[in-house]
KEKE-3310 file (N, C-alpha, C; in steps of 0.2 Angstrom, whole numbers, plus 5000, padded with zeros to 4 digits):
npx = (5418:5433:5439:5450:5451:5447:5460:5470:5470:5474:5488:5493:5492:5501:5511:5516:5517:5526:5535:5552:5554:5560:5556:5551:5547:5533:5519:5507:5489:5481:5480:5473:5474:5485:5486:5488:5503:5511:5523:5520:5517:5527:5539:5534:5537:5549:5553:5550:5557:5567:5568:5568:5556:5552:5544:5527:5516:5504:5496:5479:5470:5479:5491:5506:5522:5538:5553:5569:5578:5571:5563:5546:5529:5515:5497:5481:5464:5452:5435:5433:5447:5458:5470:5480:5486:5491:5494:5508:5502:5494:5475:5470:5463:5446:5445:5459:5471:5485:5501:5515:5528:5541:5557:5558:5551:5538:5521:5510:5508:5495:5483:5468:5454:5439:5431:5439:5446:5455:5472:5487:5504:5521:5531:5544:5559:5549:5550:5552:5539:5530:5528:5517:5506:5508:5500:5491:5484:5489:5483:5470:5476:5490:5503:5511:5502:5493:5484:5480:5485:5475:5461:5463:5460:5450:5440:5443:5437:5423:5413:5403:5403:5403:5407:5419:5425:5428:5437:5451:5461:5461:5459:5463:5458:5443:5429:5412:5405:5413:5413:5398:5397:5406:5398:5387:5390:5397:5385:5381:5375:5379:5378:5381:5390:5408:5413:5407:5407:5413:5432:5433:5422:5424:5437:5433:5423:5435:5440:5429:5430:5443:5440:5432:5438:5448:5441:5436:5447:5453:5441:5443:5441:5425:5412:5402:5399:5406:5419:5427:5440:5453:5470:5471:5459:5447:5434:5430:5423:5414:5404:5392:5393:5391:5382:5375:5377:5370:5356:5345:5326:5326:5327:5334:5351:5351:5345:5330:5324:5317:5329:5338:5337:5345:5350:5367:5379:5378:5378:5373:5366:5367:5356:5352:5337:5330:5344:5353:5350:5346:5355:5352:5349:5358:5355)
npy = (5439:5432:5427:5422:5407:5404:5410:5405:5392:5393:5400:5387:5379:5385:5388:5372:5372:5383:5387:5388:5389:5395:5410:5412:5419:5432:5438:5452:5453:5461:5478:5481:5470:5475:5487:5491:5492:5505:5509:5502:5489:5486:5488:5481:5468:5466:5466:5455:5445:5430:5428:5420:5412:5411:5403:5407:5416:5425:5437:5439:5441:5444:5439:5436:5433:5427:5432:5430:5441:5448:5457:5456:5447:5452:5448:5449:5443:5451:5450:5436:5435:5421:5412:5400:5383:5379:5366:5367:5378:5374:5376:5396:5405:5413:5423:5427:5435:5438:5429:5418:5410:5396:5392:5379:5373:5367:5369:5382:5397:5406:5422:5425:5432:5437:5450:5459:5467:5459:5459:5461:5465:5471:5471:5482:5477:5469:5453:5448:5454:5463:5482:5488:5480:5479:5485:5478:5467:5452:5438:5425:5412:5413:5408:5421:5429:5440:5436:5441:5454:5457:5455:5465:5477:5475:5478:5488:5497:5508:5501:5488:5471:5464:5470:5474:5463:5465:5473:5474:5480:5474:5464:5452:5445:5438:5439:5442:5432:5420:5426:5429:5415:5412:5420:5414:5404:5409:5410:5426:5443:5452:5464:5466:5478:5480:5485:5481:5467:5457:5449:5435:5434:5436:5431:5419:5419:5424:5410:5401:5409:5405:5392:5390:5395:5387:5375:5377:5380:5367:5362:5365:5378:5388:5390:5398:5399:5397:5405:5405:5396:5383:5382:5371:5373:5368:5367:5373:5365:5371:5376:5367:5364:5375:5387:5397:5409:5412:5406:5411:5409:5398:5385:5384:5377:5374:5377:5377:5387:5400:5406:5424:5437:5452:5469:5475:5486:5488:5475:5456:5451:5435:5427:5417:5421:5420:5412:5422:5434:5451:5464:5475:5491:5502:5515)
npz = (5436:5434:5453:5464:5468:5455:5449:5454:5449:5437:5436:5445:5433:5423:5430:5428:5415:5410:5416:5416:5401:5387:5379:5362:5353:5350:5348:5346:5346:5345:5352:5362:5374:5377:5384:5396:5397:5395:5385:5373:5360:5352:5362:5372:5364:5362:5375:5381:5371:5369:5384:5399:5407:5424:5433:5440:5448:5460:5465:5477:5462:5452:5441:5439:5428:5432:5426:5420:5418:5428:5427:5425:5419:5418:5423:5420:5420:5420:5414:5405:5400:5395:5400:5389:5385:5371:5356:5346:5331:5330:5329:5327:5341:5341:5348:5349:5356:5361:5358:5365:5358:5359:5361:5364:5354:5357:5364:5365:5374:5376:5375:5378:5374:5377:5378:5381:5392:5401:5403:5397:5403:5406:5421:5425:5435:5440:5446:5460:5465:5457:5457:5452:5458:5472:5481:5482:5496:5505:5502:5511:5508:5507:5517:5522:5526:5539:5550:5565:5563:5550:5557:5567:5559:5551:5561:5564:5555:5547:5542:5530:5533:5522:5510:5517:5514:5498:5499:5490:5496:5507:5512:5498:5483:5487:5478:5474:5472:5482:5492:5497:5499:5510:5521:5521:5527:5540:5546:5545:5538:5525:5528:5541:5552:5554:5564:5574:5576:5587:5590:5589:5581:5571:5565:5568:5553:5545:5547:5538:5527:5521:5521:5511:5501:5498:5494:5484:5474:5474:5468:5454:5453:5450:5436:5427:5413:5397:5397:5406:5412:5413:5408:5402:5395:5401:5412:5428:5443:5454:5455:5460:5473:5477:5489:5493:5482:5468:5471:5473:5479:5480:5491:5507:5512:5525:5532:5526:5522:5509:5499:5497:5485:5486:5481:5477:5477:5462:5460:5462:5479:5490:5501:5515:5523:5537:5542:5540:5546:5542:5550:5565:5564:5573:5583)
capx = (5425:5438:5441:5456:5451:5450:5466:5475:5470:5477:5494:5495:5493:5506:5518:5517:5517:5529:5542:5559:5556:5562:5550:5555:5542:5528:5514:5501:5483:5475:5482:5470:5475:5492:5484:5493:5509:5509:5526:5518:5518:5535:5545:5532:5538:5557:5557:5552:5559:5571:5568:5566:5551:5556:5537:5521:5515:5499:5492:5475:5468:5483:5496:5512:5527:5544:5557:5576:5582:5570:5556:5538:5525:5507:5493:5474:5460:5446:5430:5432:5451:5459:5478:5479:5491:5488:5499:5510:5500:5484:5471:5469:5455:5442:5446:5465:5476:5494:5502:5520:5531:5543:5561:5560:5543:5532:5515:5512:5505:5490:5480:5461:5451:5431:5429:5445:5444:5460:5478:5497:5509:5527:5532:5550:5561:5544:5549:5549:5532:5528:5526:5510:5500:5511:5496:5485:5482:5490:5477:5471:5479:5496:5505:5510:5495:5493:5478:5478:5483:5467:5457:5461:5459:5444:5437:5443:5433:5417:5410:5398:5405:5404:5412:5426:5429:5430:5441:5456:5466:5463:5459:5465:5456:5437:5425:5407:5403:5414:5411:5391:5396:5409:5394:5382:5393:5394:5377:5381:5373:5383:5375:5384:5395:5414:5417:5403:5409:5420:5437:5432:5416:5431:5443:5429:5422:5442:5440:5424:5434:5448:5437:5428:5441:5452:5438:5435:5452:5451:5436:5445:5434:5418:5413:5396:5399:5413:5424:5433:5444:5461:5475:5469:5453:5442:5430:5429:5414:5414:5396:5389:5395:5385:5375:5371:5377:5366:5351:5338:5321:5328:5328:5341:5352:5355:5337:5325:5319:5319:5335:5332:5344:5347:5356:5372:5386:5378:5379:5367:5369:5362:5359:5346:5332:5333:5352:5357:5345:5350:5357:5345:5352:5360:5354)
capy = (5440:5427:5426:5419:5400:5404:5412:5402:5387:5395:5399:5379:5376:5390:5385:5368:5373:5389:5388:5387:5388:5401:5414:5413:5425:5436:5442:5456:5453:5467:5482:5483:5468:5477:5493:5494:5493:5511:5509:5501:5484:5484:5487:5474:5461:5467:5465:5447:5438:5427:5430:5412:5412:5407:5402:5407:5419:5425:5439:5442:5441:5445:5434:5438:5425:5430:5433:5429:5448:5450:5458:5451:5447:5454:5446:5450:5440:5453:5447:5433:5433:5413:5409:5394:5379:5374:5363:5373:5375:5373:5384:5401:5406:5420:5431:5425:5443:5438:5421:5417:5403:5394:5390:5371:5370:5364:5371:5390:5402:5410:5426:5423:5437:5438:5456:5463:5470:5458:5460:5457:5468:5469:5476:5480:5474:5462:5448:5445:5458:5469:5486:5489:5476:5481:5489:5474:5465:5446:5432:5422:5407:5418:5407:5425:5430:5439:5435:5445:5459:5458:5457:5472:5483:5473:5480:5496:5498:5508:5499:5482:5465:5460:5478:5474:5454:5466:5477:5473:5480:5471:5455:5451:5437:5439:5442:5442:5421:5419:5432:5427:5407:5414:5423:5410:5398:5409:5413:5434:5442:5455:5472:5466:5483:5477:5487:5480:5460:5453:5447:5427:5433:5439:5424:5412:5421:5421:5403:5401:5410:5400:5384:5392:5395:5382:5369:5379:5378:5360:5361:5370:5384:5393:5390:5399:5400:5393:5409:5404:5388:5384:5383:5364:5375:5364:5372:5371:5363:5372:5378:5363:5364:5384:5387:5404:5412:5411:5402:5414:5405:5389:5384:5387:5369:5371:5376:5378:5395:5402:5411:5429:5440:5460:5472:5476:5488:5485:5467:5455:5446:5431:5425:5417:5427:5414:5411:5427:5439:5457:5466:5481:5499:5505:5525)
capz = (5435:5441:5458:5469:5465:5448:5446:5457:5448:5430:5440:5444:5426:5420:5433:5427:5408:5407:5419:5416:5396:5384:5375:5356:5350:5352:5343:5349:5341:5348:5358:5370:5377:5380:5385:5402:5394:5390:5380:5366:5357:5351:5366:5375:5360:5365:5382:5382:5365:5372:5389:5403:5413:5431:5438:5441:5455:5462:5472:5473:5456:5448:5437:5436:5426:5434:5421:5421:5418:5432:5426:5425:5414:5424:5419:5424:5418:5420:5414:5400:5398:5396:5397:5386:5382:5363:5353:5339:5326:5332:5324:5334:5345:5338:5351:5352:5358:5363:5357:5364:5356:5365:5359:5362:5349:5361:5366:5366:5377:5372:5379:5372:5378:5370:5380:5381:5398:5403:5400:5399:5403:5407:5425:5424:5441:5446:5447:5466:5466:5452:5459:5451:5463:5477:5485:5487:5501:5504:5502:5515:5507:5508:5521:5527:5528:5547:5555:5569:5558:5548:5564:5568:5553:5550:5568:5565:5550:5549:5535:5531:5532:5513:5508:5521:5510:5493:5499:5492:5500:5515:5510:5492:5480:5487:5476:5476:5473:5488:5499:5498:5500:5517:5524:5522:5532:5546:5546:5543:5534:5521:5531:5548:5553:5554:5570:5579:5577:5591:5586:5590:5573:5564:5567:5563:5548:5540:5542:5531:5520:5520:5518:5505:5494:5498:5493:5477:5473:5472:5462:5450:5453:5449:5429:5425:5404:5394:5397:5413:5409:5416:5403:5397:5391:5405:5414:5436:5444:5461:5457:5461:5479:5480:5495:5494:5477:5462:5475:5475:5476:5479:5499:5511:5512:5531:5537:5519:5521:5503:5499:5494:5482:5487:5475:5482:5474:5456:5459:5469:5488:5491:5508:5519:5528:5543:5545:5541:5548:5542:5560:5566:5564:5579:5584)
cpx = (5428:5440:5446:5456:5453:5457:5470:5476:5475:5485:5495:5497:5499:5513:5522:5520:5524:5536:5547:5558:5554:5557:5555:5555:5537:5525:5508:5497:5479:5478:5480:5471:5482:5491:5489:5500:5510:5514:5524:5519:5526:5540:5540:5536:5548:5557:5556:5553:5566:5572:5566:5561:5553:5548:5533:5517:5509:5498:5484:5473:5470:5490:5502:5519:5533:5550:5565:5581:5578:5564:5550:5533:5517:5503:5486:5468:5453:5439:5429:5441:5455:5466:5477:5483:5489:5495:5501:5507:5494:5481:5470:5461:5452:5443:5453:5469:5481:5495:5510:5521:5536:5551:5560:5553:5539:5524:5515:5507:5499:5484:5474:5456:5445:5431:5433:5446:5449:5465:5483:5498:5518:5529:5539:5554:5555:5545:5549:5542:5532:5524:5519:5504:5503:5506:5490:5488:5485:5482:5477:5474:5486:5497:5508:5508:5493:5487:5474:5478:5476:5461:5456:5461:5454:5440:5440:5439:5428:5413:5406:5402:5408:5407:5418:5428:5431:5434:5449:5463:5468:5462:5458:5461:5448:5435:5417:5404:5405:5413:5404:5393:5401:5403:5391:5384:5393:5390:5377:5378:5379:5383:5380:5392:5401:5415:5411:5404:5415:5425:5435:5428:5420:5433:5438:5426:5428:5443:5436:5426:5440:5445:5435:5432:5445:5449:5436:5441:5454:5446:5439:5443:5427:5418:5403:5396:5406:5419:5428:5435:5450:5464:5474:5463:5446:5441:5431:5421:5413:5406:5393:5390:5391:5380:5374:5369:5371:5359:5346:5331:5320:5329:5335:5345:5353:5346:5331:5322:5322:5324:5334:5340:5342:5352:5360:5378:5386:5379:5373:5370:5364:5364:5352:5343:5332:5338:5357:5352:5351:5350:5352:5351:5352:5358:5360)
cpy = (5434:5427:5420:5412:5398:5404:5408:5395:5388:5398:5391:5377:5377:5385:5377:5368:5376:5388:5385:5385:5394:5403:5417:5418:5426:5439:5445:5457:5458:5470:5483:5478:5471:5485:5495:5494:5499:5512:5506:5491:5483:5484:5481:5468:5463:5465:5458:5443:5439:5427:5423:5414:5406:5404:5406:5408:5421:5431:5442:5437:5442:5441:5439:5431:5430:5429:5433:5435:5450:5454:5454:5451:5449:5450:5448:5447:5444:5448:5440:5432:5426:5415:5401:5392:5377:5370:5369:5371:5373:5379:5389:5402:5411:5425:5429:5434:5443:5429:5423:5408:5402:5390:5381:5369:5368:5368:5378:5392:5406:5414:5426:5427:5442:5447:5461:5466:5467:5462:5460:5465:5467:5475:5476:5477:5472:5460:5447:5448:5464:5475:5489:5485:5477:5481:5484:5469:5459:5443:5428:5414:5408:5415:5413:5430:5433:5441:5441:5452:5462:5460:5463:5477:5482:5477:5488:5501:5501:5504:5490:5476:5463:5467:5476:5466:5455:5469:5473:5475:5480:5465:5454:5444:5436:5442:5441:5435:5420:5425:5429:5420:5408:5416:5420:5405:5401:5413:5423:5435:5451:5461:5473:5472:5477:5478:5485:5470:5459:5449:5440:5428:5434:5431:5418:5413:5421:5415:5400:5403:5407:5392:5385:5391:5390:5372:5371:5378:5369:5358:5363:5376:5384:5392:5391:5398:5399:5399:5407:5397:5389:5384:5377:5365:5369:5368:5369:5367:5363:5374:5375:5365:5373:5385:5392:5408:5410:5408:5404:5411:5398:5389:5383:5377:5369:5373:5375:5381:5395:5406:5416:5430:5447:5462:5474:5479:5488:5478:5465:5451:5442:5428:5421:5419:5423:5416:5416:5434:5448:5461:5473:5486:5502:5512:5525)
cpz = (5439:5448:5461:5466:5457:5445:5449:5454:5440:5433:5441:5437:5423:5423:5431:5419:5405:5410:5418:5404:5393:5379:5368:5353:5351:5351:5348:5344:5342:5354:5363:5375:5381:5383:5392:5402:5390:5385:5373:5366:5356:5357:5372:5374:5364:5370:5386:5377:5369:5381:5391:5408:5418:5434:5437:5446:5455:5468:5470:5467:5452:5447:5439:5435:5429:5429:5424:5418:5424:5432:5427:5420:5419:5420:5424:5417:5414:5419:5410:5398:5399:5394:5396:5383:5377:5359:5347:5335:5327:5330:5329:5334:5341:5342:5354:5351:5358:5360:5359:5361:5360:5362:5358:5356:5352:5361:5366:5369:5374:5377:5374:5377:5373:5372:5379:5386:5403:5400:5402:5398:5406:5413:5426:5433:5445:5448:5455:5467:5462:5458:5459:5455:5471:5484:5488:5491:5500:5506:5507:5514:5508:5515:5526:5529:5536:5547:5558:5569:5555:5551:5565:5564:5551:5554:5568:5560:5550:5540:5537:5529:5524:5511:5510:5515:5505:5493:5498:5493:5507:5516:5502:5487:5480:5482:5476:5478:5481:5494:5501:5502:5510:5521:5525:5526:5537:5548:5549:5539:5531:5525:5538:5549:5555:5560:5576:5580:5580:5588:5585:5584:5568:5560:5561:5555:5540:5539:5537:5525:5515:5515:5512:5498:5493:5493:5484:5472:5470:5467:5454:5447:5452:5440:5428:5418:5404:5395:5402:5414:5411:5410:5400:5395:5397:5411:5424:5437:5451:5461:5459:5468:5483:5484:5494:5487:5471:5464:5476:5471:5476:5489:5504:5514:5521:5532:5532:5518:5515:5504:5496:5492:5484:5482:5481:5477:5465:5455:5463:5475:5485:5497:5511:5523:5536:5546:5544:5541:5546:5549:5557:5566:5571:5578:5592)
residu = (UNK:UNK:UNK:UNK:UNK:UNK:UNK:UNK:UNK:UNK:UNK:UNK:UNK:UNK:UNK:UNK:UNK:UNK:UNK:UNK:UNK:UNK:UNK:UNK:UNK:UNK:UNK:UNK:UNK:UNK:UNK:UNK:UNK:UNK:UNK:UNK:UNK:UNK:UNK:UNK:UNK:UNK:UNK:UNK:UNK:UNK:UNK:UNK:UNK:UNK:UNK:UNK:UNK:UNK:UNK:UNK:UNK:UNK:UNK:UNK:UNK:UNK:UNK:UNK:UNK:UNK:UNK:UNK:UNK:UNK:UNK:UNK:UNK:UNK:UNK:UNK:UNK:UNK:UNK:UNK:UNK:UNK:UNK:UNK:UNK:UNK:UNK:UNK:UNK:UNK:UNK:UNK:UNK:UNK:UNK:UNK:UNK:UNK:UNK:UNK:UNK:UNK:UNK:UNK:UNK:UNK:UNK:UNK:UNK:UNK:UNK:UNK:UNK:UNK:UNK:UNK:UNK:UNK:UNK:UNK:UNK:UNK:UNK:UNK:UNK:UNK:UNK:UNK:UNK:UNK:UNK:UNK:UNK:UNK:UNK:UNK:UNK:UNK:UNK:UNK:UNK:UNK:UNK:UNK:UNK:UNK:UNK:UNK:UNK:UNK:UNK:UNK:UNK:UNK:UNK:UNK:UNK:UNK:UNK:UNK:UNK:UNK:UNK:UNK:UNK:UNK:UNK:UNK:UNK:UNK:UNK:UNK:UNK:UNK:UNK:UNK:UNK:UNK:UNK:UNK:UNK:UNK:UNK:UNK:UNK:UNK:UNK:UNK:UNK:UNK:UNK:UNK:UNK:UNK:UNK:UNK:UNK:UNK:UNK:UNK:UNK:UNK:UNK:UNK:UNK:UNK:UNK:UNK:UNK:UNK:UNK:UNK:UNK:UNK:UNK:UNK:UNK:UNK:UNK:UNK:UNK:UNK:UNK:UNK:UNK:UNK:UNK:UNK:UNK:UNK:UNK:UNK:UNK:UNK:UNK:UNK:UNK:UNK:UNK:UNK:UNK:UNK:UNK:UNK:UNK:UNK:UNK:UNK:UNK:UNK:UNK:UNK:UNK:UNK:UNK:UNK:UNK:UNK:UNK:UNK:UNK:UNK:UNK:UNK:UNK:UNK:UNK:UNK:UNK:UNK:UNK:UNK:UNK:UNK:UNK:UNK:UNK:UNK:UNK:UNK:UNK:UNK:UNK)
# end
C-alpha cells in the first residue's frame, strides 16, 4: 500500500497538474470507486461539474483537492489505486474508475484502480481539512508537526515500537516499508516496548524517520509492481536505496549478519539479528 512518499509524491504532481483549473465533467466507471460517497454517483457528478480546484493537500496517506465552494475532493490510493494525467483523448486504462475533464481541453484527471480498494469522495466544507481524516495524526514532515508532543504519547504508550510508527493516529504516513528501513537505521528492533525508551531513543528514532521518508520522497518512492506511479504513470526507484525491507537472506549493509524476516500483524519485519537484537522480556 502506498505510504507518505508515495502519496506525497502524487500530491506534487496534482498540485502541479490541477490546480487552479475548472472540472468540466465527470464520469463514474465503477461505484465502488465512489463507495465512500454514500450519496451516490449523481450527486458526487453534481457537486463537482464546474467546480475550481484550489491545490493539493496531504495528510497522512490521504489526498484531498480543495475546492472553490469549499468543499474537497478525498482521495485514498489503497492498494493499487493511480491518479493519472493523460492527454484528451487518450485511450482509457482497463481498470479506468473516475475520469474528470477540464474546461480549458487540456489533460484530464483520471482515477485507475486494478483492485478497487481506493477512492474519491467528496467531503463537504473540506477544503481547509475534510472532517473525515480529521482524526489522523500530523506527518513528521508536517512543518507542525510537535516533536515533544509525540515523545511523550509515544513514552506513555504500553505497546511495541513498530505498532507505535503504524499507529495512525499518532504518527500519520508510516507504513510498513518505512517503519522497517527507520528501525534498521536506529538499530531497534520493532519488539522494543514504547514506555521503556528514553526521550533522547525517541527523538533520534523521529529523525530516521524523518530521513527515511524525506529521502524516499526524492526518490519518488517505493515502486515494487507497476501499480504505484505518480500522475506521469512513472514509477519511484527508492527500493534501491532498502536496507532492511524485502532483505531477508541477503546480509545486513552495516555489519553482514544475514537479515531475517518475522511475521508481524499479518505482514513481515525485516530486521537484523546483530543490530537489532530483539529486547528481553521484562518480569
Amino acid at each position: 500500500m502506498p505510504e507518505l512518499p508515495e502519496v506525497e509524491t502524487v500530491r506534487q504532481g496534482l498540485s502541479k497538474w490541477v490546480a487552479g483549473r475548472t472540472i468540466k465533467a465527470v464520469e463514474v466507471h465503477h461505484p465502488r470507486s465512489i463507495r465512500r460517497h454514500l450519496p451516490g454517483d449523481a450527486h458526487f457528478i453534481a457537486m463537482l461539474t464546474g467546480r475550481t480546484i484550489l491545490d493539493a493537500s496531504r495528510r497522512g496517506k490521504y489526498l484531498w483537492l480543495p475546492l472553490d465552494s469549499g468543499d474537497a475532493i478525498i482521495g485514498h490510493l489503497g492498494m493499487s489505486g493511480q491518479l493519472l494525467m493523460q492527454p484528451a483523448g487518450a485511450e482509457d486504462e482497463k481498470h479506468l474508475r473516475v475520469r474528470f475533464t477540464f474546461t480549458d481541453g487540456g489533460p484530464e484527471l483520471r482515477f485507475v484502480d486494478q483492485r478497487t480498494f481506493g477512492g474519491l469522495s467528496v467531503s463537504e466544507d473540506g477544503a481547509e481539512l475534510p472532517h473525515e481524516i480529521s482524526h489522523i495524526a500530523r506527518d513528521p514532515m508536517d512543518e507542525l508537526f510537535d516533536d515533544e508532543q509525540f515523545i511523550d504519547r509515544w513514552r506513555a504508550k504500553h505497546t511495541e515500537a513498530k505498532r507505535a510508527l503504524l499507529d495512525q493516529t499518532l504518527i500519520s504516513g508510516v507504513g510498513n516499508i518505512y517503519a522497517d528501513e527507520a528501525l534498521w537505521r536506529a538499530r531497534l528492533h520493532g519488539a522494543r516496548p514504547t514506555d521503556q525508551m528514553i526521550r533522547p531513543a525517541v527523538r533520534r528514532l523521529l529523525g530516521h524517520v524523518r530521513d527515511v521518508l524525506g529521502e524516499a520522497i526524492v526518490a519518488g518512492g517505493t515502486s515494487f509492481d507497476e501499480l504505484y506511479v505518480n500522475v506521469n504513470g512513472e514509477s519511484g526507484y527508492f527500493e534501491r536505496s532498502l536496507n532492511a525491507y524485502g532483505r531477508e537472506g541477503e546480509p545486513c549493509r552495516r555489519c553482514g549478519t544475514i537479515m531475517r524476516r518475522e511475521q508481524f500483524m499479518n505482514r513481515s519485519s525485516f530486521s537484523c539479528p546483530r543490530c537489532q537484537p530483539r529486547p528481553r522480556v521484562r518480569h
